[in-house]
N, C-alpha and C positions, 0 to 999 in steps of 0.2 A: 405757239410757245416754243422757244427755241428749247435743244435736247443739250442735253449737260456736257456732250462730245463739242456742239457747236458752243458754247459756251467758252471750254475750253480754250479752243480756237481763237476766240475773240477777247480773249484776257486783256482786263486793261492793264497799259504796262506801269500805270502807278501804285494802282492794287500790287500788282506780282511782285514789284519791286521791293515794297515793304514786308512778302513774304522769306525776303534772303537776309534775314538778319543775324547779325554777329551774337555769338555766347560770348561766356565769361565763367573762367574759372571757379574755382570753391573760397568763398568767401570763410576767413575764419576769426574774425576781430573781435566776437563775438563768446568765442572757446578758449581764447584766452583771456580777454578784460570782458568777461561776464554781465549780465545788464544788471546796475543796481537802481530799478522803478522808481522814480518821488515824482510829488503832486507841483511842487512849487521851483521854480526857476534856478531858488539856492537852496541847500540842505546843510545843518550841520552833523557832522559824524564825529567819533569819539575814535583817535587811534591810539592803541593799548601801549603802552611799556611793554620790557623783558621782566616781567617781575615774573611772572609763571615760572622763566626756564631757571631764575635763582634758589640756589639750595639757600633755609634757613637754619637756623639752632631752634629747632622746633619743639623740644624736650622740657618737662613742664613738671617740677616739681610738684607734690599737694599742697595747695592753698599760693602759687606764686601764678606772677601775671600770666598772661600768655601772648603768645608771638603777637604780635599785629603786624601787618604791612599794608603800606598805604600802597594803592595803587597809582601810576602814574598814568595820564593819559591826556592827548593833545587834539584840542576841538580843531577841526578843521572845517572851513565851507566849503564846501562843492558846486562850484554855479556850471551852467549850462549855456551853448551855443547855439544860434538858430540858425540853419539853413534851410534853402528854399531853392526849389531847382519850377523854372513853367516849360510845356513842351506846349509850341500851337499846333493844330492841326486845322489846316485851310477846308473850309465848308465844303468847298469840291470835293476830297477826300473824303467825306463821310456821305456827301453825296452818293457817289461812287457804290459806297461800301453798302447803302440802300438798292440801290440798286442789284447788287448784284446776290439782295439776300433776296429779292421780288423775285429773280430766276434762279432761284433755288440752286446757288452754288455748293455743293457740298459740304465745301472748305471756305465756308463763311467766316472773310475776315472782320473782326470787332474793330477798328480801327481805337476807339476808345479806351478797348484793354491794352494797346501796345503804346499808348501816350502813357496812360498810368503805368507800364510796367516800363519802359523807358524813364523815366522822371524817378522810378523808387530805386531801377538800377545804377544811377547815376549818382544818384544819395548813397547806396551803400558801397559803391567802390571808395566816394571821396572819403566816406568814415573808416573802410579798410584801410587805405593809403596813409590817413591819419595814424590808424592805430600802427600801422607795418612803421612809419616814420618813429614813433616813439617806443613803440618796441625792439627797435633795432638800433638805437644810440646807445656807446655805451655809456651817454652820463645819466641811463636812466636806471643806473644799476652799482651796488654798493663796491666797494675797493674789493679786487679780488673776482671778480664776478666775471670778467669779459676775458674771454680767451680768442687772438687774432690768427689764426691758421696760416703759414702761409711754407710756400715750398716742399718738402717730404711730410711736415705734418698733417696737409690738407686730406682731406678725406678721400680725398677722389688719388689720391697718390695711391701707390706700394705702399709706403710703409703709415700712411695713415692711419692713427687707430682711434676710429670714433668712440669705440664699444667704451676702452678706458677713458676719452679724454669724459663721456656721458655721463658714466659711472662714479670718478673722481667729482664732479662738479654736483651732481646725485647728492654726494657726502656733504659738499660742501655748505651748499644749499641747510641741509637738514640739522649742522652743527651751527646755523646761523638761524633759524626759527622751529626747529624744532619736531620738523615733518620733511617728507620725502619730496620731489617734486612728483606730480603725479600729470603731466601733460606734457610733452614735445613737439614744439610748432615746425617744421620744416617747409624752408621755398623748394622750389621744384628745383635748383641747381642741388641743393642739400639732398634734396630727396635720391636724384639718382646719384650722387656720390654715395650716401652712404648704404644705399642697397647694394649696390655694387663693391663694397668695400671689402677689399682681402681681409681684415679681421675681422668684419659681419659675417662672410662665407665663412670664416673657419668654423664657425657655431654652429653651421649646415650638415644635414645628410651629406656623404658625399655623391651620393645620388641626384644630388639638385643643380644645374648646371644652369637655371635663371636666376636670377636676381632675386634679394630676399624681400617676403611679403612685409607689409606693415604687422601684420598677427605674430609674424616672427619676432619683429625687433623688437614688440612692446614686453617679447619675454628675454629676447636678448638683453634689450635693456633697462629691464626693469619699470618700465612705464603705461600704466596704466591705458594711456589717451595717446595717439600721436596724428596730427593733424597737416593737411599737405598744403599750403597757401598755391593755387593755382593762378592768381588774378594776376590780370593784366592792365597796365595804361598805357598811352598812345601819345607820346609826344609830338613838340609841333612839327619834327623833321619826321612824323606819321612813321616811326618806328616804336615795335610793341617790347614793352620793357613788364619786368615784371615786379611787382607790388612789394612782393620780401625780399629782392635780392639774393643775395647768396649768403643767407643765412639761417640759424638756428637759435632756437628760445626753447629754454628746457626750462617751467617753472610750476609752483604750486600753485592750484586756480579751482578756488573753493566752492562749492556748490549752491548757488543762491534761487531759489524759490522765485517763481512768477513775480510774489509781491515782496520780495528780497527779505524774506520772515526766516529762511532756511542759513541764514548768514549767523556769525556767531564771532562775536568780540576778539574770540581769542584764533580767528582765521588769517592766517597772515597773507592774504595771496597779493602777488604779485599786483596785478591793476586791474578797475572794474571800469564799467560803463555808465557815470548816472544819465540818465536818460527821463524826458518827461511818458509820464504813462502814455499808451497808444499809438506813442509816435517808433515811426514815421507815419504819417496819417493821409490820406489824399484829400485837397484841395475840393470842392465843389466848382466846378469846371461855369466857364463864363464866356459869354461871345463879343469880340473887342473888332468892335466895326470898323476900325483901319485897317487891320490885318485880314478882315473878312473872316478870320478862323476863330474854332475854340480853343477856350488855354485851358489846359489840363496844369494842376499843380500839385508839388509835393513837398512836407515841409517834415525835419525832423531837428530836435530839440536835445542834442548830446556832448558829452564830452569824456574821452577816455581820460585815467589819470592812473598814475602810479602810484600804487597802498603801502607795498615794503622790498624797497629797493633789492632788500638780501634772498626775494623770496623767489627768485630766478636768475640764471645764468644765458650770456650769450657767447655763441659762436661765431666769429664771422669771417668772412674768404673760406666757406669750407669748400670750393670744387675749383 
């Protein structure tokens, strides 16, 4: 029986190859358009009026009517998208990969798990890219809401000041539904601008002479959640570009329960995800005698949307 050194040695170089595979960023589509679970294809949801945030003449004489107000509210459907990503993997390949669990390779590759975790990773970059796409238009946000940075205002400038432009748009935000935004999405150009940024450091010890944490800023600026879009996609001239661009989404993103029970009428958040339960789901893998391989599948059943336009702000060109 060959020894785990000779083993080594004799690596096949299709096995090994598959063990140099590419990461990917921090997915975050998720932290800001939240899942909201349904069983069926379409759903309809109830979206509220301002009637909460209006004062009435609520003062009620003995024996005279009292206030009533009707509420207003707009049924909307939510339907859902299917995609489906197969990966094959040629029977040699798993051949292979028996083989080299008979000689007790240490570092036994599952060829199997990395078809499925390829196939679920390719699913969740295109729903991030989705969501980064619609989260970063500004027609996906009320008059007022989108602020374009550019020149000495950009963040990554001198005289950049993220802390107020965050803080004013904060107000803004909250004079239009009635709560704070409690989440800030940052791409990684964002990200190091505004750690770096001469008005974020003045907030600092002056002892601190790196760049300011995420723990910092969510007290610098007043934010609860702040989230770093990391991901990447690969265009066809195979340069890596990244998912959020150069920008920022400062919004309120309401706290929804497993089975979306934790949601509450009068939540204004910004945009959620319906999604069919358990999806993304894997595929029961099949053997397709032309290709000689098995196809691994994976399918998910989604679609982000926008809830209330005014329930976040964006930034964009901040570095």
């Amino acid at each position: 029986m060959m020894t785990p050194e000779q083993i080594r040695l004799k690596q096949n170089p299709i096995l090994t190859s598959l063990l140099l595979g590419l990461g990917q960023g921090t997915f975050i589509a998720e932290r800001l358009f939240p899942r909201l679970p349904q069983v069926l294809s379409s759903v309809q949801l109830a979206q509220m009026g301002d009637e909460r945030l209006r004062r009435y003449n609520l003062r009620r004489a003995p024996g005279a009517a009292t206030k009533r107000v009707n509420i207003k509210y707009e049924g909307r459907t939510y339907t859902v998208d299917q995609y489906a990503v197969d990966v094959p993997i040629p029977r040699e390949l798993l051949r292979e990969a028996d083989e080299s669990r008979k000689l007790q390779v240490g570092n036994y590759l599952d060829i199997s798990r990395i078809a499925m975790v390829t196939a679920n990773e390719i699913l969740a970059l295109d729903y991030e890219a989705e969501v980064a796409q619609l989260a970063t238009n500004p027609d996906s946000y009320a008059s007022g809401h989108v602020l374009a940075l550019s020149g000495g205002t950009k963040w990554s400038a001198d005289t950049g000041t993220p802390v107020t432009d965050i803080r004013a748009a904060a107000d803004t935000i909250r004079k239009k539904i009635g709560k704070r935004p409690n989440h800030l999405a940052l791409s990684a150009d964002a990200l190091q601008a505004i750690t770096l940024n001469k008005e974020v450091k003045s907030y600092l010890s002056n002892t601190q002479t790196g760049p300011a944490t995420l723990e910092q800023l969510k007290t610098i600026l007043n934010v609860a959640e702040i989230v770093v879009g990391d991901a990447v996609w690969i265009d066809d001239s195979d340069t890596g570009r990244d998912v959020w661009g150069n920008n920022a989404v400062l919004a309120y993103v309401p706290r929804i329960g497993g089975n979306g029970a934790d949601i509450s009428l009068a939540e204004p958040g910004f945009g959620f995800t319906n999604v069919i339960e358990g999806h993304p789901f894997a595929e029961t893998p099949y053997y397709e005698n032309g290709s000689k391989s098995w196809i691994y599948g994976a399918t998910y059943e989604r679609r982000p949307n926008i809830a209330y336009n005014g329930a976040a702000f964006l930034f964009t060109n901040t570095k």
